[in-house]
C-alpha positions in Angstrom: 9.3 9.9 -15.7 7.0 6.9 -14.8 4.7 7.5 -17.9 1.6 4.7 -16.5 1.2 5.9 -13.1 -0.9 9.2 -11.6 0.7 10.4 -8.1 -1.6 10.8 -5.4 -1.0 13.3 -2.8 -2.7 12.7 0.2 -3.4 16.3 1.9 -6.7 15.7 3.4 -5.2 14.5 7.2 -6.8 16.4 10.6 -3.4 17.2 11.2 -4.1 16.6 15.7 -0.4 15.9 16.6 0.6 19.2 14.5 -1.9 21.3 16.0 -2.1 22.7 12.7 -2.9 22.7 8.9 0.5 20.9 7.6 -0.1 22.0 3.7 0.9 25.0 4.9 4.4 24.3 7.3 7.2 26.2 6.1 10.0 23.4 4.8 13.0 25.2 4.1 11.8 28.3 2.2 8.4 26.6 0.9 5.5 25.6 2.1 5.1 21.4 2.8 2.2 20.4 0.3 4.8 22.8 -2.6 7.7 21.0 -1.3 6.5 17.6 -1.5 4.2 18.1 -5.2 7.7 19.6 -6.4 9.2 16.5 -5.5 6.5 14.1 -7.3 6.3 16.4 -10.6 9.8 15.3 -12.7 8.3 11.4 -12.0 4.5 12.0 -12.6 3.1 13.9 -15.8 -0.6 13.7 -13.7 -0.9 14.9 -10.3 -3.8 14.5 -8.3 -4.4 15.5 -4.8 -6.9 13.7 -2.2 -8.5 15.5 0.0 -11.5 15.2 2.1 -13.1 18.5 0.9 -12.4 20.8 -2.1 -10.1 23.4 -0.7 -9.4 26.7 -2.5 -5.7 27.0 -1.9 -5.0 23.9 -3.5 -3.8 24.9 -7.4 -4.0 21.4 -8.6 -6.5 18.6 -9.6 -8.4 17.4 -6.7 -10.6 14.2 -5.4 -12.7 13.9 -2.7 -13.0 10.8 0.0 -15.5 8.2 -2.0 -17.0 7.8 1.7 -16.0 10.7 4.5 -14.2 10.2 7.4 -13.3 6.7 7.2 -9.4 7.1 6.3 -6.7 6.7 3.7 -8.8 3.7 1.9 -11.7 6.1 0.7 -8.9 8.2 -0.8 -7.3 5.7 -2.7 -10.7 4.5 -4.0 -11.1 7.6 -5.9 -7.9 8.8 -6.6 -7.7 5.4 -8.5 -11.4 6.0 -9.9 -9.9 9.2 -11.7 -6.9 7.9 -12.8 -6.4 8.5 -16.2 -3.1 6.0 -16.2 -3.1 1.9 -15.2 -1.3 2.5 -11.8 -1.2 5.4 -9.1 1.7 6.2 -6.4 -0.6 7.5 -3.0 2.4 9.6 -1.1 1.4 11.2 2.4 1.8 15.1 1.9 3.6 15.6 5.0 7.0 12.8 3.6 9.3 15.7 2.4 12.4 13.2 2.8 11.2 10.7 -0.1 14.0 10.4 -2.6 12.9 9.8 -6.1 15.3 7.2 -6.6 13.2 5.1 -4.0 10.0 5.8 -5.8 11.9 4.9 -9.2 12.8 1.5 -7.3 9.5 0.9 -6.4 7.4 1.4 -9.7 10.6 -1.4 -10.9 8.4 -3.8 -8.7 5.4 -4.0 -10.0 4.8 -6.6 -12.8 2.5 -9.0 -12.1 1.6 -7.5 -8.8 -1.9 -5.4 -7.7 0.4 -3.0 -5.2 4.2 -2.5 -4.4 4.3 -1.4 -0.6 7.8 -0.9 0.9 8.2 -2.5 4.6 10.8 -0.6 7.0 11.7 -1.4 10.8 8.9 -4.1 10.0 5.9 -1.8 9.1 4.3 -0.8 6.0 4.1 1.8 4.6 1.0 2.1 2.4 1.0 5.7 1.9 4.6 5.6 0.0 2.5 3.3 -2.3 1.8 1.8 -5.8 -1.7 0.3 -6.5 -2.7 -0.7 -10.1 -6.2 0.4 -11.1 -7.3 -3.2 -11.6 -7.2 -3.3 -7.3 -9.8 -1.2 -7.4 -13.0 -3.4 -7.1 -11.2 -5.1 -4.5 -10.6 -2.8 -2.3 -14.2 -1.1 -2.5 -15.0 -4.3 -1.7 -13.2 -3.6 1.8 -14.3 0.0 2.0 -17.9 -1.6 2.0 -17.2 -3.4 5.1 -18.4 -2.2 8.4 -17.3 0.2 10.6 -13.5 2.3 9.5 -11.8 -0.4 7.1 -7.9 0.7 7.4 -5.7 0.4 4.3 -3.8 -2.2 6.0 -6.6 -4.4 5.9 -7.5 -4.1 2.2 -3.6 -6.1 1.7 -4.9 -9.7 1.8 -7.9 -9.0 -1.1 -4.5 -7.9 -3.1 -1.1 -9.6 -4.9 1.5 -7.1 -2.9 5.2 -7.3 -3.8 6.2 -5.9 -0.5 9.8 -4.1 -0.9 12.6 -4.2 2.2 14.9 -2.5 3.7 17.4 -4.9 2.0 16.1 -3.7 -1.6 16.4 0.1 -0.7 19.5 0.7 1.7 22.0 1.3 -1.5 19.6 4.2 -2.1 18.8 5.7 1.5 20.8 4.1 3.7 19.1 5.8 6.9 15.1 5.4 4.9 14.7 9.0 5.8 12.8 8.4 2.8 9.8 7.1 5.2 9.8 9.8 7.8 6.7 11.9 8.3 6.1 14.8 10.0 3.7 14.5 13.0 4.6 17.0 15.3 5.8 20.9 15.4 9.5 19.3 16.4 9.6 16.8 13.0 8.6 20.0 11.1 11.2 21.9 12.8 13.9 19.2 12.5 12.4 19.3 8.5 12.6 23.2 8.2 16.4 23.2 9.4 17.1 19.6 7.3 16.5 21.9 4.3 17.0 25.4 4.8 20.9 24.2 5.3 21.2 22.3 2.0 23.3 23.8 -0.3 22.1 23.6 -4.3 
């Protein structure tokens, strides 16, 4: 249990590459948005899931964009606005492969740091995420900004402790951890991953 930190399950995508609705995608014998809040509930006494609009089928606590249709940024704005707790982990919805040893690793990383964002194959990963509450005037600072501000660019306003592969290989040494399902084949390949696990 990570008793200072809220997860934040990001579930509001459009879902285009999928060419449909991934909350509901059946991942070995449960749906993807079940699978994945299963996997954040032993680490996370406070769930809350970011979407874009209320949505019915949802059985959990709930935030809406701060600004719609402008990306990942406007979530994290007011997932971190209704944090009761000093830090959130933001997860993507559709990463069924995170381990929680990796997340466990990554909330390790955090003192005297705004954010702990893990880097793998040189990219970062900013939905697999911590960011402390105090980064939030900072980055509605960047949400302000003209035009679609990414996540990405909200990094320099914060002190990041990025994490590499180098720090996380003993744990998942192929970082299946950081694969996300895009298209009906990854859900597929997913589906199969899991429905030939044995308990």
């Amino acid at each position: 249990m990570i008793p200072d930190c809220t997860a934040l399950l990001f579930a509001g995508g459009d879902s285009r590459r999928m060419g449909r609705d991934k909350l509901s995608l059946p991942i070995g014998g449960q749906s993807l948005f079940q699978r994945t809040f299963d996997l954040l509930r032993p680490l996370f006494s406070s769930i809350l899931v970011s979407v874009q609009h209320p949505r019915n089928d949802i059985d959990a606590p709930q935030v809406c964009d701060e600004i719609p249709g402008v990306g990942p940024l406007a979530g994290l704005c007011a997932g971190l606005q209704h944090s009761t707790t000093s830090w959130v982990f933001a997860m993507a919805v559709d990463m069924p492969y995170l381990m929680p040893e990796v997340i466990e690793r990554l909330a390790e990383r955090r003192a005297g740091h705004q954010a702990v964002v893990p880097i793998i194959n040189g990219q970062p990963h900013p939905l697999t995420a911590f960011y402390a509450v105090s980064a939030l005037p900072a980055l509605r600072g960047v949400l302000a900004r003209p035009g679609k501000p990414g996540l990405l660019k909200a990094f320099p306003e914060l002190d990041v402790c990025h994490v590499t592969e180098r720090d996380l290989v003993d744990l998942d040494k192929e970082f299946l951890s950081f694969i996300d399902l895009d298209t009906p084949e990854d859900a597929e390949r997913a589906h199969r991953h899991f429905g030939n696990r044995t308990p």
